[in-house]
Each structure stands twice: as structure tokens, then as C-alpha cells.
N, CA, C and O atoms as a MOPAC input file, in Angstrom:
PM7 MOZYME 1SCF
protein

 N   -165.55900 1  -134.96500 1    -6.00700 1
 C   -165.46800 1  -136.15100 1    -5.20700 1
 C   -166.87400 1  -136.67600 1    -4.95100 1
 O   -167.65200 1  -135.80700 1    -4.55600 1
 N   -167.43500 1  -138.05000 1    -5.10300 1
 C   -168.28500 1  -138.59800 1    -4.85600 1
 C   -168.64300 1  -138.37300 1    -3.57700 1
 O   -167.76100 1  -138.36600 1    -2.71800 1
 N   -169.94100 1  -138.16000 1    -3.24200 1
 C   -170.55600 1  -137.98800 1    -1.49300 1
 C   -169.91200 1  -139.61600 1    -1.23500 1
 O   -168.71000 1  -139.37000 1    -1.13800 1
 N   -170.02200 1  -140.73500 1    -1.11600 1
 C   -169.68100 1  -141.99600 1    -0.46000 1
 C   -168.23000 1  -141.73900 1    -0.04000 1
 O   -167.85100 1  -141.91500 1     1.11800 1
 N   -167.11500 1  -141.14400 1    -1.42800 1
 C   -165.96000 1  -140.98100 1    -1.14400 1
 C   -165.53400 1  -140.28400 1     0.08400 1
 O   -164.75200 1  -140.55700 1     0.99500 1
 N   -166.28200 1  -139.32800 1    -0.18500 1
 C   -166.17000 1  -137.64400 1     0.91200 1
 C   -166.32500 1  -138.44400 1     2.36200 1
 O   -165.43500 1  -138.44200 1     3.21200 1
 N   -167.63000 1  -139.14500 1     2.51000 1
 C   -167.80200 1  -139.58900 1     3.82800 1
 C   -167.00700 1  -140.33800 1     4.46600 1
 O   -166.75800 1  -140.15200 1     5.65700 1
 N   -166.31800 1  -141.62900 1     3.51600 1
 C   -165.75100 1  -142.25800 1     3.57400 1
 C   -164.05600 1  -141.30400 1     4.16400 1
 O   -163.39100 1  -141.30700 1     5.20000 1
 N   -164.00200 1  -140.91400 1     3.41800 1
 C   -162.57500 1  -139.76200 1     3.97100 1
 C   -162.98000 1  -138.95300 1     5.28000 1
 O   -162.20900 1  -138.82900 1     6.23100 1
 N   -164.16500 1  -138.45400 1     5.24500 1
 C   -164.21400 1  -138.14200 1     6.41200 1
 C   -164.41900 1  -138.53200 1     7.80900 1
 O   -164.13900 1  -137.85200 1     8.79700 1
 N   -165.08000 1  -140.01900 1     7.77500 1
 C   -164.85100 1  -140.50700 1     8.73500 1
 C   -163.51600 1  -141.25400 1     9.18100 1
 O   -163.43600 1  -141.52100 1    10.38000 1
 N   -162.43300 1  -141.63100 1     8.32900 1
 C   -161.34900 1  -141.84500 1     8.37100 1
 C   -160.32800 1  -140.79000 1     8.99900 1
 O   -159.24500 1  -141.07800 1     9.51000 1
 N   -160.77500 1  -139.75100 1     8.88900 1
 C   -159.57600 1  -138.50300 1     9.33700 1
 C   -160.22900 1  -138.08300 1    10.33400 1
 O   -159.42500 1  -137.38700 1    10.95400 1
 N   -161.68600 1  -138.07900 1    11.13400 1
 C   -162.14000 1  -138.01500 1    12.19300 1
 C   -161.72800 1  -139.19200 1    12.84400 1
 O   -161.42900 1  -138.83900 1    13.98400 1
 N   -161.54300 1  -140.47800 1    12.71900 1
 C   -161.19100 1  -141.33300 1    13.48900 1
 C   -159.69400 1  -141.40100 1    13.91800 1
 O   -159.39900 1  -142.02600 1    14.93600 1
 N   -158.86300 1  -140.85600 1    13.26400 1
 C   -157.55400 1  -140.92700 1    12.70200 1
 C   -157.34300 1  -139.98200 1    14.07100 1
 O   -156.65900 1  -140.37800 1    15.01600 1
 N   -158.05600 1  -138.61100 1    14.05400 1
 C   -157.69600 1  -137.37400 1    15.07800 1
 C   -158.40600 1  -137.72500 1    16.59700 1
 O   -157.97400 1  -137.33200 1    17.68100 1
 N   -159.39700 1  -138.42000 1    16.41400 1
 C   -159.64400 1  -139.06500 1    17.96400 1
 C   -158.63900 1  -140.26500 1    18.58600 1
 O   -158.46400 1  -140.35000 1    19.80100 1
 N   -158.20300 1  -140.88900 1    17.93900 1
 C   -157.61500 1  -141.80700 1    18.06300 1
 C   -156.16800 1  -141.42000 1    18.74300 1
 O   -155.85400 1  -141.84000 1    19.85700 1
 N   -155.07500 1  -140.32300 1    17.71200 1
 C   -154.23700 1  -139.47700 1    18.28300 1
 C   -154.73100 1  -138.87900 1    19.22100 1
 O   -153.89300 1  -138.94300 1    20.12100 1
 N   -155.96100 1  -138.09300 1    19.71200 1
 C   -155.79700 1  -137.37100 1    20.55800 1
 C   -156.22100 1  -138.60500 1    22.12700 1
 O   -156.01100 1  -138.03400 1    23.19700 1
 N   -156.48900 1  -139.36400 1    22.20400 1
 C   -156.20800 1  -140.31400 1    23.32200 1
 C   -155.01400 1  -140.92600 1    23.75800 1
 O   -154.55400 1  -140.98100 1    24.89800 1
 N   -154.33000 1  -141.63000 1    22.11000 1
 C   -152.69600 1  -142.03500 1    22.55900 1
 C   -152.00700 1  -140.48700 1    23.09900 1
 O   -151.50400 1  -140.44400 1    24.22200 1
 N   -152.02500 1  -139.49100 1    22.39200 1
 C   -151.37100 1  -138.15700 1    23.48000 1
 C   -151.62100 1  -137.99300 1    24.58100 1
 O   -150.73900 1  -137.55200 1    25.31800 1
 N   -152.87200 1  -138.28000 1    25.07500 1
 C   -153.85600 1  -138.36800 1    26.70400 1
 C   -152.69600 1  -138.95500 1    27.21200 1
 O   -151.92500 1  -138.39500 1    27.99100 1
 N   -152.53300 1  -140.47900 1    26.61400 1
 C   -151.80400 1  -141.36200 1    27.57500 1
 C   -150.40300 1  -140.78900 1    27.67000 1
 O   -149.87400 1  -140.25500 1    28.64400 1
 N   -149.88700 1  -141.02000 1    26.39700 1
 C   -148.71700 1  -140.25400 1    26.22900 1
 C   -147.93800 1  -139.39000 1    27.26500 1
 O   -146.73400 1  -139.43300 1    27.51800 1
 N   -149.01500 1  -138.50400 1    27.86800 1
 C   -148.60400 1  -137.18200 1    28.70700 1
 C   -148.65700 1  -137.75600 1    29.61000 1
 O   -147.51600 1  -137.74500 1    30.07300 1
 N   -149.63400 1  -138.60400 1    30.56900 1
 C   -149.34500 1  -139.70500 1    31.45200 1
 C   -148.47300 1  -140.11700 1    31.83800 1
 O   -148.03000 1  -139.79600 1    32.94000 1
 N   -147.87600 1  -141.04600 1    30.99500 1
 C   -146.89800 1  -141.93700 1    31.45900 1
 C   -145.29400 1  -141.37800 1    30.96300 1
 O   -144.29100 1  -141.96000 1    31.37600 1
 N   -145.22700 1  -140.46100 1    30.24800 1
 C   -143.85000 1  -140.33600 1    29.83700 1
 C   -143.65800 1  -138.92600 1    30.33500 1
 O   -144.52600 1  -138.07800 1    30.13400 1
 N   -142.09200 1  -138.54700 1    31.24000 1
 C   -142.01300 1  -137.48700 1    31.25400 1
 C   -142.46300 1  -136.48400 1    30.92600 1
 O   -143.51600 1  -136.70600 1    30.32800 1
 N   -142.09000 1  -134.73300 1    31.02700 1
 C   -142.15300 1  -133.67700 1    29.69300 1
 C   -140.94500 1  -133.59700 1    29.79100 1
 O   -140.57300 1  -134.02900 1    30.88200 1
 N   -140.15900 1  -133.25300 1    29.17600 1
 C   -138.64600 1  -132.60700 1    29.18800 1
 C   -138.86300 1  -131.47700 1    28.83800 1
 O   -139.62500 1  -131.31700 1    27.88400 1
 N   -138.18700 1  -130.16900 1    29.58000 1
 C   -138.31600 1  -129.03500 1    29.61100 1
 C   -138.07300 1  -128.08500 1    28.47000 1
 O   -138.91400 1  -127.25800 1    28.11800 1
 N   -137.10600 1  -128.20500 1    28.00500 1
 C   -136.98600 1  -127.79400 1    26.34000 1
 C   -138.27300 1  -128.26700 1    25.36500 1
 O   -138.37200 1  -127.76300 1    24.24600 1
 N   -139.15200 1  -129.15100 1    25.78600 1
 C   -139.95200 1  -129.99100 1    24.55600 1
 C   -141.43600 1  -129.32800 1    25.39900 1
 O   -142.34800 1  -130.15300 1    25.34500 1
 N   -141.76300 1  -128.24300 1    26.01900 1
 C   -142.47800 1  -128.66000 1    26.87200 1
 C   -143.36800 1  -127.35600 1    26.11700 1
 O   -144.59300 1  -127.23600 1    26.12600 1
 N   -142.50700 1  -126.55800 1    25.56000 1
 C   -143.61400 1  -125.38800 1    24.67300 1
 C   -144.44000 1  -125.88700 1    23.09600 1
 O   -145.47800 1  -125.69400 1    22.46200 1
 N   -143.22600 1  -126.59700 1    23.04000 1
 C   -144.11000 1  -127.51900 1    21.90900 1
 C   -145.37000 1  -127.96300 1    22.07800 1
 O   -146.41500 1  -127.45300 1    21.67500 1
 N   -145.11500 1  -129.45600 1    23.02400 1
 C   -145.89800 1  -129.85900 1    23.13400 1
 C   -146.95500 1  -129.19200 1    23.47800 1
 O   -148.02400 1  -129.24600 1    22.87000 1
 N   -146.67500 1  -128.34500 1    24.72700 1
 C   -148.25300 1  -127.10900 1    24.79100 1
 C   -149.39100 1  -127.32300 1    23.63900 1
 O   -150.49000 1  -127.87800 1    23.65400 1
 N   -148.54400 1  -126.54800 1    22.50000 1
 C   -148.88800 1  -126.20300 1    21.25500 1
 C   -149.64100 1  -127.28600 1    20.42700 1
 O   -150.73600 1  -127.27800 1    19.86500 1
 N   -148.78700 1  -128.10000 1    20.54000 1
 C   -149.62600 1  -129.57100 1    19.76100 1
 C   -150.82100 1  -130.60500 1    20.37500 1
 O   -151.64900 1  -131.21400 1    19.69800 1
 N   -150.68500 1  -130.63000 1    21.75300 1
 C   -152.00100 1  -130.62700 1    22.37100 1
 C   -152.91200 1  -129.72100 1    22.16600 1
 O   -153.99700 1  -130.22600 1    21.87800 1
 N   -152.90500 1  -128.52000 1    22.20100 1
 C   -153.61900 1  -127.77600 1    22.17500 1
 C   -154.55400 1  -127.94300 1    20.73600 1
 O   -155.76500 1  -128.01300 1    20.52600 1
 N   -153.42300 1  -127.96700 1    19.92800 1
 C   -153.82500 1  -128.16600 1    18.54100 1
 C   -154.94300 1  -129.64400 1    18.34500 1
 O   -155.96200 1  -129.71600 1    17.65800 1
 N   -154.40300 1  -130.54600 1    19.08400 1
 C   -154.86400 1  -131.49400 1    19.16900 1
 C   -156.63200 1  -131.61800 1    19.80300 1
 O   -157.45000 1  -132.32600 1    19.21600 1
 N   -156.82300 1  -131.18600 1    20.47600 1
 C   -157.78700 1  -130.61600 1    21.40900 1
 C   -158.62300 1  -129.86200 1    20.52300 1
 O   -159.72500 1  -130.27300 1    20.15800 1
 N   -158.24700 1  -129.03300 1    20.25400 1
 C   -159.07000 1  -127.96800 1    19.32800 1
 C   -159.80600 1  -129.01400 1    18.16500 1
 O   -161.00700 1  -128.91300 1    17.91600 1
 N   -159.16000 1  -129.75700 1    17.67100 1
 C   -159.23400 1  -130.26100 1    16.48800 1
 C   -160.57300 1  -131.60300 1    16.81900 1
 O   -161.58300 1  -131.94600 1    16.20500 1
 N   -159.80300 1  -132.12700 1    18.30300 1
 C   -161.19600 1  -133.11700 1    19.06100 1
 C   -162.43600 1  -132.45000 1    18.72400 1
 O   -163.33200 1  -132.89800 1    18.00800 1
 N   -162.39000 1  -131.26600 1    19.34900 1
 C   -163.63600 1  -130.86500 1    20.14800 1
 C   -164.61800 1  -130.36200 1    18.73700 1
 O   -165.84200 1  -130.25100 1    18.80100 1
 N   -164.01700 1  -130.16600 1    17.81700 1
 C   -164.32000 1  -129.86300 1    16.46000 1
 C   -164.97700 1  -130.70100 1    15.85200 1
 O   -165.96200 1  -130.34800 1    15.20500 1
 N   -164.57000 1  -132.05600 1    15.92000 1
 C   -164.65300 1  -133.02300 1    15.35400 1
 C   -166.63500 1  -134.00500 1    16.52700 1
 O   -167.65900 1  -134.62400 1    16.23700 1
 N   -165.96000 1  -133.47800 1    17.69400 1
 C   -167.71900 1  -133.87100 1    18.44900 1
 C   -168.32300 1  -132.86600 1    18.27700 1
 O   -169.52000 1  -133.12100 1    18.40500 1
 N   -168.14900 1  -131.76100 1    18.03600 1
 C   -169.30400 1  -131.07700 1    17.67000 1
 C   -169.85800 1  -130.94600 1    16.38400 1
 O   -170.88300 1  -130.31100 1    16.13500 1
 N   -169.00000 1  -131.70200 1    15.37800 1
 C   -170.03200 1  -131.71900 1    13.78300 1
 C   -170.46100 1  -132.95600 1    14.23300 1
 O   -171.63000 1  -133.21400 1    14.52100 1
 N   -169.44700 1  -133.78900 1    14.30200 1
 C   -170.49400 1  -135.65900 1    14.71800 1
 C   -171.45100 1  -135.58300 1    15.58900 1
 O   -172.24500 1  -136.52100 1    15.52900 1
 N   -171.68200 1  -134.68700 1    16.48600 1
 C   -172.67600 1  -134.67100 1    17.56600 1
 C   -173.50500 1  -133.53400 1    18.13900 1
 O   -174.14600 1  -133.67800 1    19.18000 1
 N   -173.48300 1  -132.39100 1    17.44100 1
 C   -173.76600 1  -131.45000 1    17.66700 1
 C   -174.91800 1  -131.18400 1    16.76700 1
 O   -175.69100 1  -132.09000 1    16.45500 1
 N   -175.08200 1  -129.70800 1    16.25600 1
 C   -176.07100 1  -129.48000 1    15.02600 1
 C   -175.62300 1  -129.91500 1    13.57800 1
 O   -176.29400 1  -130.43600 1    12.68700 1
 N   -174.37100 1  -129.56900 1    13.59900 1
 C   -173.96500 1  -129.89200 1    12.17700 1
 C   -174.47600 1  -130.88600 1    11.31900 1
 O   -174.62300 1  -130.75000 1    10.10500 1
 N   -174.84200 1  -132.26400 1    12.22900 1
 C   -175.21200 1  -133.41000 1    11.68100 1
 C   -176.30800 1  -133.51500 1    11.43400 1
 O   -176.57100 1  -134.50900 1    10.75700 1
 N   -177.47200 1  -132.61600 1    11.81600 1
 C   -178.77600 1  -132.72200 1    11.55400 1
 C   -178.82900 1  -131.67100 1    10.59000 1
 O   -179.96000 1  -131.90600 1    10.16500 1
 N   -178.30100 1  -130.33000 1     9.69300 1
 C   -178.16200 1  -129.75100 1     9.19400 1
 C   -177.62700 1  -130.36600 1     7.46300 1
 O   -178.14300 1  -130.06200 1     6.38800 1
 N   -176.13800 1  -131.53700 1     7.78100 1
 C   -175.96300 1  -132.22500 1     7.07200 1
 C   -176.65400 1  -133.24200 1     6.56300 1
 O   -176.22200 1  -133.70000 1     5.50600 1
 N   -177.80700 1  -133.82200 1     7.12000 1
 C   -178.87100 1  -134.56000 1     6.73600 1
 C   -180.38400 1  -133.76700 1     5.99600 1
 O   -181.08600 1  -134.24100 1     5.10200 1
 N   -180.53600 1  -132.61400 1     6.62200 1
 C   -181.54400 1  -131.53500 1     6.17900 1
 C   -180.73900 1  -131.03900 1     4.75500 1
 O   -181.60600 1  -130.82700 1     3.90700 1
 N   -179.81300 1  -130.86600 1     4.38300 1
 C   -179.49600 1  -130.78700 1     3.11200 1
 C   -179.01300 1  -131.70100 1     2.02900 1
 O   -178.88900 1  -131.50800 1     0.82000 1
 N   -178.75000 1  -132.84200 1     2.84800 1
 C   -178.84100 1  -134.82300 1     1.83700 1
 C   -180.04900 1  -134.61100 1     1.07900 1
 O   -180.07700 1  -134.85500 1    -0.12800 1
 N   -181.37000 1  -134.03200 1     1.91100 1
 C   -182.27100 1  -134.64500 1     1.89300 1
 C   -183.04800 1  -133.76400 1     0.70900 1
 O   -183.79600 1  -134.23000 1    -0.15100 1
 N   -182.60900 1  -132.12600 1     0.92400 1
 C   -183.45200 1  -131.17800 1    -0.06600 1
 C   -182.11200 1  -131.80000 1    -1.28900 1
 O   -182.62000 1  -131.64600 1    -2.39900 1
 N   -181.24800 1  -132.16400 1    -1.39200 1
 C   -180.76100 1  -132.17100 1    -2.41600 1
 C   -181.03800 1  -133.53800 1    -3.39900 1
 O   -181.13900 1  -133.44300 1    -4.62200 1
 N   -181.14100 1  -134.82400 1    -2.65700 1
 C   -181.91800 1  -135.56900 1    -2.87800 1
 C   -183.72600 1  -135.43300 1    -3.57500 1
 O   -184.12500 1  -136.21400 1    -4.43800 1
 N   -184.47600 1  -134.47600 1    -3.07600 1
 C   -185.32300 1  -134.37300 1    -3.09800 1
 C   -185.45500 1  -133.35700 1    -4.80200 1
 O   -186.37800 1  -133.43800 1    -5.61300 1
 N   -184.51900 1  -132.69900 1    -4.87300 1
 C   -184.18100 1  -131.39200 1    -6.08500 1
 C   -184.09400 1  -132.71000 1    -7.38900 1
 O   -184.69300 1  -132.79800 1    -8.46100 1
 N   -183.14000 1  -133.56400 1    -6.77200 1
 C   -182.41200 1  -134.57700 1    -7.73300 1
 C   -183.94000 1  -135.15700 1    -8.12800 1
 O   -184.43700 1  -134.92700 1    -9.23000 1
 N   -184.48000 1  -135.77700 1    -7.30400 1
 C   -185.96300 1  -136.50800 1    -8.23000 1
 C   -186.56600 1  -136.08100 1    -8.66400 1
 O   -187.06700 1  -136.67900 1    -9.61600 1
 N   -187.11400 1  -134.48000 1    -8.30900 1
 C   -188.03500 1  -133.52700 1    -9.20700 1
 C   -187.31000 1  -133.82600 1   -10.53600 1
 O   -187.92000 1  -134.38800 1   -11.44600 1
 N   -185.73300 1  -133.37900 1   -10.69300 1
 C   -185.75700 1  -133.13200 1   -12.07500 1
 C   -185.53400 1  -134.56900 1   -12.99500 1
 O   -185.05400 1  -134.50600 1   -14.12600 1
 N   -185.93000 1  -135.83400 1   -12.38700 1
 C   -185.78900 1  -136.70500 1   -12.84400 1
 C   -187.16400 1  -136.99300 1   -13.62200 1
 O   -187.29200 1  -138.01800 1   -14.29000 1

């Protein structure tokens, strides 16, 4: 997969999982739980959550300066052997 592609997908499925995990915010808000539905949901928030907090810590954390420190040696490999 092309790096433009990759990024391109990846900022799409990071936006995609922040996006769900706010409409669920509200979601839980304003609409009942019904008691039978209520272990689920646990579960899928949770899931949901996990998946947030994942997602600010590569966009905002170290990951992203790590992911640029290796653009850059690989970039840099690429012109030597040019």
C-alpha cells in the first residue's frame, strides 16, 4: 500500500472511531439502558473507549514524533541510494 494511501485510510478510520465514540457519549445520555441490553453495551463502550484513547495517544502522544523520525531516516536512505 502506498504511504499517501495508508495515511489516507488511516486518518479515515481514526475519524470514523472518534466520531462513534461521541454519538455513543450522547447516545447513553439521552436514551434509556434497557436492562437485558445493558451488559452489552458495557462491553461496546468499553471497546469503544479503549479504541479512543488509542487513537489520542498515536495522534498525540509519542507515536507521532517517532512516525516522523522514521519518514524521515527512510526518506533520507531513499536519496543516498539515488
Amino acid at each position: 500500500m502506498k504511504k499517501q494511501a495508508k495515511d489516507i485510510f488511516q486518518y479515515a478510520l481514526a475519524t470514523l472511531i472518534v466520531l462513534c465514540f461521541f454519538a455513543f457519549l450522547v447516545l447513553l445520555i439521552y436514551k434509556p439502558i434497557l436492562t437485558p441490553n445493558s451488559e452489552t453495551l458495557n462491553i461496546a463502550a468499553g471497546a469503544l473507549m479503549s479504541a479512543f484513547g488509542m487513537i489520542i495517544g498515536y495522534f498525540f502522544g509519542s507515536s507521532v514524533g517517532s512516525q516522523r523520525k522514521t519518514d524521515i531516516i527512510a526518506e533520507q536512505n531513499e536519496n543516498d541510494n539515488n
